[in-house]
C-alpha positions in Angstrom: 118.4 42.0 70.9 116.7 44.4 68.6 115.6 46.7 71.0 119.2 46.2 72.9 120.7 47.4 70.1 118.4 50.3 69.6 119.2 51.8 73.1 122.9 51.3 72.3 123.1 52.8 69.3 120.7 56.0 70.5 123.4 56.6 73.5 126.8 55.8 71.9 129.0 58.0 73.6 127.5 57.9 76.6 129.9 56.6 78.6 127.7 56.1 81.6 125.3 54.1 80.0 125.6 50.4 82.1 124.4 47.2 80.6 123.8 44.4 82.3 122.8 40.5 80.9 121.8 38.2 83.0 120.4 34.7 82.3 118.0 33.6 83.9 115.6 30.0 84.1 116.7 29.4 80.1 115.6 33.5 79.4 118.2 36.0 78.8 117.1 40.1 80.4 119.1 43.0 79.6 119.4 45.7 82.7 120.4 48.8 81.2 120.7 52.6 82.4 122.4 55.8 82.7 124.8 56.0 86.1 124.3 59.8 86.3 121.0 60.2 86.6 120.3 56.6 88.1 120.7 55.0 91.3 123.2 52.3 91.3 122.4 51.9 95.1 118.2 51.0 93.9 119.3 49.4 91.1 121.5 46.9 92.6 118.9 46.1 95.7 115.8 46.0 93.9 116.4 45.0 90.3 120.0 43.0 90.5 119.3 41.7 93.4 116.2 40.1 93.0 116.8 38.9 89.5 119.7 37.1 90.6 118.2 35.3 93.3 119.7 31.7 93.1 116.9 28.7 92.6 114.1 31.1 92.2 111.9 30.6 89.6 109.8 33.4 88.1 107.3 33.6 85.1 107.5 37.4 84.6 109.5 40.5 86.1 106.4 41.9 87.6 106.2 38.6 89.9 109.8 39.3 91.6 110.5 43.1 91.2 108.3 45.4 93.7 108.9 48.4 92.4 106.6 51.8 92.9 106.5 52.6 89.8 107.0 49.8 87.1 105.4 49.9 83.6 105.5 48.4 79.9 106.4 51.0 77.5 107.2 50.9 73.8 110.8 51.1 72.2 109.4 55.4 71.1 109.5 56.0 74.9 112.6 54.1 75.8 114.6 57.6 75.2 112.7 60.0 77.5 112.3 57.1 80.5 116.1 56.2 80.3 117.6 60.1 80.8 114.8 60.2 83.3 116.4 58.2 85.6 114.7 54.8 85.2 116.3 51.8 84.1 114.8 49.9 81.4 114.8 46.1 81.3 114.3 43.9 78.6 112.9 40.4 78.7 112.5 39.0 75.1 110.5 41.5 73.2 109.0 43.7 76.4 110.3 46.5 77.8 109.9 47.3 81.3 111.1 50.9 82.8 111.3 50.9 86.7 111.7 54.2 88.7 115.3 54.6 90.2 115.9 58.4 89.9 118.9 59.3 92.1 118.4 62.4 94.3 119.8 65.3 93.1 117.9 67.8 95.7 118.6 70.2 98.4 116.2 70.3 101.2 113.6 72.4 101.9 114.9 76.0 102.7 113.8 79.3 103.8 112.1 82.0 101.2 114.9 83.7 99.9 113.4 86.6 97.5 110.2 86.1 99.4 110.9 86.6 103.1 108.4 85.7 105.8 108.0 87.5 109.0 104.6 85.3 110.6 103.9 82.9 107.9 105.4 79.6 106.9 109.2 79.1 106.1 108.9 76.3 103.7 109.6 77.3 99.6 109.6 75.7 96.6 113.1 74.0 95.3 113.8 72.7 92.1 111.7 69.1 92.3 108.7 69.1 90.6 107.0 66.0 93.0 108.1 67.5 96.7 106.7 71.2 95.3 103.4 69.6 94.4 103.4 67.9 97.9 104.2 71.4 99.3 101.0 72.6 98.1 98.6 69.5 98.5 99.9 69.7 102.0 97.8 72.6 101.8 94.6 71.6 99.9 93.5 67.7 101.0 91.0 68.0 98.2 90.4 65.7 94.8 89.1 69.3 93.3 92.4 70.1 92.7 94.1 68.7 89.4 97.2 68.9 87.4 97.2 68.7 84.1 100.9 67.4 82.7 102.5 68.5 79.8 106.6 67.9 78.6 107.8 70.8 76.4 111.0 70.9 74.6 112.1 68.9 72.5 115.8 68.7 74.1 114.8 68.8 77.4 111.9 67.4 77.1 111.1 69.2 81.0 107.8 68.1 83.1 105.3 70.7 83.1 101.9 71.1 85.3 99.5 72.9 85.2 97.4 73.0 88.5 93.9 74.3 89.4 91.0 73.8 90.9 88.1 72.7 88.9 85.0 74.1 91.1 86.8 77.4 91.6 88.5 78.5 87.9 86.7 79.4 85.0 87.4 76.5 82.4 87.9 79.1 79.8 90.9 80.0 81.5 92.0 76.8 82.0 91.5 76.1 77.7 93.2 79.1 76.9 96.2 78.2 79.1 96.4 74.6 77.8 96.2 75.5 74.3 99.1 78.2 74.5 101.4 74.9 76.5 100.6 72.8 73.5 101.3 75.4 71.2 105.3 75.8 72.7 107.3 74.5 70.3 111.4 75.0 71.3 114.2 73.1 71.8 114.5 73.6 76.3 112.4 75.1 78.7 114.5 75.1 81.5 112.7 77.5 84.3 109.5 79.0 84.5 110.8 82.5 84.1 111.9 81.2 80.7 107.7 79.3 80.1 106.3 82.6 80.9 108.0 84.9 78.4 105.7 82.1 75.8 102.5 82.4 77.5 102.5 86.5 77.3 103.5 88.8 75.0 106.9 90.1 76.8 106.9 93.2 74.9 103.8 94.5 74.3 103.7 95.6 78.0 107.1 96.7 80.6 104.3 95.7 83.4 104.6 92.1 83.7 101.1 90.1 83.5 102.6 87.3 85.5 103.7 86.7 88.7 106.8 84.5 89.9 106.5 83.0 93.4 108.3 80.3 95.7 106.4 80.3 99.2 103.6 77.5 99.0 101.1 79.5 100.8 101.4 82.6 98.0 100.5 79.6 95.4 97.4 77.9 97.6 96.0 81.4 98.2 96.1 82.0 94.1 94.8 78.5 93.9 91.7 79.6 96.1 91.1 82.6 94.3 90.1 80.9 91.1 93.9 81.4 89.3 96.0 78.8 87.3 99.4 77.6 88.8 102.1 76.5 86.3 105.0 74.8 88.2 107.8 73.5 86.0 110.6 70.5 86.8 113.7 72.3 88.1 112.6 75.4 88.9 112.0 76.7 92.5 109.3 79.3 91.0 105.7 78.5 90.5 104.2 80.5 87.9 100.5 82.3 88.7 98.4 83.9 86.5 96.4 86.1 85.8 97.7 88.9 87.0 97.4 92.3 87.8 99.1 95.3 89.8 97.1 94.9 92.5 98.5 92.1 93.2 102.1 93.4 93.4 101.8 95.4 96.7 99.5 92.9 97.9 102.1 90.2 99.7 101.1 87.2 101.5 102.2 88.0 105.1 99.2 90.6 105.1 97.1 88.3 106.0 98.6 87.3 109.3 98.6 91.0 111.0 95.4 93.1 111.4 93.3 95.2 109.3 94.4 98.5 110.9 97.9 97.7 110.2 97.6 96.1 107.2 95.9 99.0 105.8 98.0 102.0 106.6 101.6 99.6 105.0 99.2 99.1 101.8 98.8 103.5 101.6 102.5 103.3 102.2 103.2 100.8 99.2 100.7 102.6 96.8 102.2 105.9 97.8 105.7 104.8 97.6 104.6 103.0 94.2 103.8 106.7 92.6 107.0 108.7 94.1 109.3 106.1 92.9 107.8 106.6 89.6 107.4 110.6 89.5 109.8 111.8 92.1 112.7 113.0 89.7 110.4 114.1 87.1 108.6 116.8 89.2 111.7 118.2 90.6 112.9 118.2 87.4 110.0 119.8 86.2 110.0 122.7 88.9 113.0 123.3 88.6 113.8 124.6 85.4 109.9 125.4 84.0 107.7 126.1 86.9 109.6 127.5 89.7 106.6 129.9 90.5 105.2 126.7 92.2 107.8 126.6 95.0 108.3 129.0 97.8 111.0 131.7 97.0 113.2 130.9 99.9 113.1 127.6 98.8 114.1 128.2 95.5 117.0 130.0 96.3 118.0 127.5 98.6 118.1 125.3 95.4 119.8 127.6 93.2 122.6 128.1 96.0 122.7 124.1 96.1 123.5 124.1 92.6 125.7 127.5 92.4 129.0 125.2 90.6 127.2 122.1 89.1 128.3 122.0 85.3 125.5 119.8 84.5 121.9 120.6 83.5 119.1 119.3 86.0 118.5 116.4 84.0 121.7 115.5 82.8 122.9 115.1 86.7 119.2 113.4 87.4 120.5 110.2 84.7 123.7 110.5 86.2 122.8 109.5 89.6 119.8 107.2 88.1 122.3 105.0 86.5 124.8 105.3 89.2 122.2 104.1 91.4 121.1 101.1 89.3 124.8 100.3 88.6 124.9 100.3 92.7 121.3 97.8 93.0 122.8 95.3 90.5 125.9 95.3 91.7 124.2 94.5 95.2 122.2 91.5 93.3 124.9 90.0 91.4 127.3 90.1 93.9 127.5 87.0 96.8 125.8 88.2 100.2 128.9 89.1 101.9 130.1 91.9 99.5 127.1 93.6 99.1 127.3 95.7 102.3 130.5 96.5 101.2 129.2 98.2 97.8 126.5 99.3 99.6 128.8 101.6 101.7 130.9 102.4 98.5 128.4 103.6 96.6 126.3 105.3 99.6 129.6 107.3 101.4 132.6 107.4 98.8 130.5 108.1 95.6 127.9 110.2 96.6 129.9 112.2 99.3 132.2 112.6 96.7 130.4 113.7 93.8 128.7 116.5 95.9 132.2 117.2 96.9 133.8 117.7 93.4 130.6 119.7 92.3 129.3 117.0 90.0 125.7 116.8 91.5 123.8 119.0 93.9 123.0 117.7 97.8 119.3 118.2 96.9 119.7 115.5 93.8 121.5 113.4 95.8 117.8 113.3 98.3 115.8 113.2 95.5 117.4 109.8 94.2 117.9 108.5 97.7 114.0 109.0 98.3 113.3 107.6 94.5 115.3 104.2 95.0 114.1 103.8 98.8 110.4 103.8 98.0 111.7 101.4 95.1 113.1 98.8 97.7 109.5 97.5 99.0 108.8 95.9 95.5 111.0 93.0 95.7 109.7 91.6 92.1 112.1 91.7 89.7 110.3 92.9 86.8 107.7 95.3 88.4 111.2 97.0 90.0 111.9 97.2 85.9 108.7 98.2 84.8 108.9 101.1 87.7 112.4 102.0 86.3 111.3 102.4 82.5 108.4 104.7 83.4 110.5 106.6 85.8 113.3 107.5 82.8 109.8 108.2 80.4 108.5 110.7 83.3 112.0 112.2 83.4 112.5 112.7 79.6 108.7 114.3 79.8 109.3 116.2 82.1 113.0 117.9 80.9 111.4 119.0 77.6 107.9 120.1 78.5 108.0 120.9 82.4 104.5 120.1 84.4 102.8 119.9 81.1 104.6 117.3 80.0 104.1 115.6 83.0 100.4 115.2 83.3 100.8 114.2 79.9 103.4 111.5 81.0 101.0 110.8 83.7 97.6 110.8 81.6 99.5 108.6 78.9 100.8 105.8 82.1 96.9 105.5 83.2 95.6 104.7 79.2 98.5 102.1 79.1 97.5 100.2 82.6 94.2 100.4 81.7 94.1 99.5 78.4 96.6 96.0 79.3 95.0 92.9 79.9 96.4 90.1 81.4 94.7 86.7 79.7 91.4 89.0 79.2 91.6 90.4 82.9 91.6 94.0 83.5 95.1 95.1 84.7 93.6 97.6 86.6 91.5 95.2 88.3 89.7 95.3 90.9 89.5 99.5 90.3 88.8 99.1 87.0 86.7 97.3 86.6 85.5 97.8 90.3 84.9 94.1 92.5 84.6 94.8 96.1 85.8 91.2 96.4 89.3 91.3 95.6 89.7 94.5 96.7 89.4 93.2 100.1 92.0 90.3 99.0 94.8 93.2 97.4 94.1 97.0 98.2 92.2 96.9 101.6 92.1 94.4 104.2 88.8 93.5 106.6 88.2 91.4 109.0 88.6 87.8 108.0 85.2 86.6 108.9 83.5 89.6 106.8 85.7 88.3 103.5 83.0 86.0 102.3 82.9 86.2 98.4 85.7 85.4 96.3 85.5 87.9 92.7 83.5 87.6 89.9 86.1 87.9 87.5 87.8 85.4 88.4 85.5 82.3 89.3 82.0 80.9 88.9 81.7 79.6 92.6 81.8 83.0 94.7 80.5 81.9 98.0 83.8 81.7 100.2 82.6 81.1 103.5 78.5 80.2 105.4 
């Protein structure tokens, strides 16, 4: 009755908490647990059920209840088992908690930030078993491990880290493990919300890890000799390190050919730098330089903006924050408006604000080039990072032309090369150079000719005989 009391007191007010006493061959067992995170259905045909068998004598609850997952715990642990959907039962002084977790899951959908053309269709959703299945679907191999951790002290949300232990360097793994068992907070309830403890958020706008839900984006990390956090909840697995490279580097590359493959990687790279840059240098023509355009061209321009009230750079933020007012609006909005803001902001605003003399037609191509290269990064935070270091270029650019500029520029390259991601290069595999993983981000050969994995990243190099 003690501990009875204990479990009664710990959820008063909870109103579905369900106790049931049954007597049973001279012994009294209490059946208690929470209705909305429990089955009723399990509960009723494997506990109940069987513990009210008529004429069936038992000499412990282990001898008549088959149940998966059934284990003695101690009245400390009686909190966490109970809210996670198992339902505790009491005979004299032992407590038993049996697994009956009601489903609470959609099925397995499509990618839906992470699109595949040729590769699988399966993602991640937001249980933590089925996404681990997802992924040893994949690798039918006892190297890899998951190490389990529950952080917050609400929440109290299942945590693993996953790797595989002949491929990743153990220091990585330590360092990893200690910074989880440092977390000390009340609810971790994504993994976008783990990662901002693992790295400093704000010592860098470049983000120094990567969020992903296809399966065969994780297994491919996995191989590679990098650490996979997934967190309970979440349909995002956590990878890390890493590093830009890996940004214009997306799975489906691997499933078309080199020749391909190669000339859409130039075309991410080069549309990585004039999403940055693009406003800047016209800006910086423009109104310092103009001896570094043709003539005729530059009078083209000035006829443009022959009636614009505005500065140059004044009508360059304009249409930048128009233009990121449009993108979130597009993201925020449900799937069948945003065509419909798409066309506002494409024909009524911009055709409008040439119209009225606000902006020039040539700004209005210059930020339609800027946020088009800007639409093959479909990460959230390297499309912010890229939007931070376009405004800096801008503001470089307005007060000290081309000069400021390669300054701008020159001051970007010591920041990427001087950020680490856990004591990785972020400029790696340029800097410092490993043919390896360049053949796994920047450049893509044959298959059979990728034979090592890098350096940096793992012990065990030797990919393939």
């Amino acid at each position: 009755m003690e501990n009875v009391d204990l479990i009664l007191k710990l959820f008063n007010g909870n109103p579905d908490l369900m106790v049931r006493k049954i007597k049973k061959n001279f012994k009294t067992i209490y059946i208690l647990f929470l209705a909305s995170v429990s089955s009723s259905d399990l509960v009723n045909k494997y506990i109940i059920k069987n513990l009210t068998t008529p004429n069936f004598k038992f000499k412990s609850i282990k001898e008549i209840i088959a149940a998966p997952n059934l284990k003695v715990i101690n009245s400390d642990e009686v909190e966490f088992h109970i809210c996670s959907g198992y339902t505790i039962i009491i005979e004299n002084n032992t407590i038993f908690a049996i697994e009956t977790k009601t489903s609470f899951d959609r099925s397995i959908d499509r990618a839906q930030v992470e699109p595949s053309l040729y590769g699988p269709k399966d993602s991640f959703i937001e249980n933590y078993q089925k996404n681990i299945g997802l992924i040893k679907r994949r690798i039918k191999s006892h190297h890899l491990k998951i190490k389990d951790f529950i952080l917050g002290r609400y929440s109290k949300t299942n945590v693993g880290l996953l790797y595989i232990d002949n491929i990743v360097k153990q220091d990585l793994v330590n360092d990893v493990s200690k910074r989880l068992n440092n977390i000390n907070t009340e609810a971790i309830i994504t993994s976008g919300e783990l990662k901002q403890f693992l790295t400093d958020e704000n010592k860098n706008v470049f983000p120094a890890i990567k969020l992903s839900e296809r399966p065969d984006t994780i297994v491919r990390a996995l191989l590679s000799g990098k650490i996979v956090i997934l967190v309970d909840t979440s349909p995002f697995a956590i990878i890390l390190p890493a590093v830009l490279a890996d940004y214009i580097n997306p799975t489906d590359d691997y499933f078309t050919n080199s020749i391909n493959t190669n000339f859409l990687k130039f075309l991410r790279i080069f549309c990585f730098i004039i999403t940055i840059i693009t406003p800047a240098l016209y800006i910086a023509i423009t109104n310092f330089n103009q001896e570094s355009i043709p003539a005729k061209f530059l009078m083209n321009i000035s006829t443009q903006r022959f009636g614009v009230p505005f500065p140059s750079i004044i009508e360059a933020l304009i249409m930048l924050f128009v233009c990121e007012l449009l993108r979130e609006s597009d993201l925020r909005f449900p799937n069948s408006y945003g065509s419909a803001i798409s066309i506002l902001g494409a024909l009524i605003i911009g055709e409008s604000a040439v119209a009225s003399g606000i902006v020039s037609p040539i700004m209005i191509i210059i930020i339609a080039l800027t946020f088009l290269s800007c639409l093959i990064f479909n990460e959230v935070e390297i499309t912010g990072a890229i939007r931070a270091w376009r405004f800096i270029f801008l503001l470089f650019a307005a007060f000290l032309g081309l000069y400021g500029f390669a300054l701008c520029t020159l001051l970007m390259m010591i920041n990427l090369c001087s950020y680490k991601s856990f004591n990785l290069a972020y400029m790696f595999p340029l800097s410092p150079l490993d043919l390896s993983y360049l053949k796994e981000t920047l450049i893509k050969t044959k298959r059979k000719k990728n034979n090592y994995r890098s350096k940096y990243l793992t012990d065990n190099i030797r990919k393939q005989v």
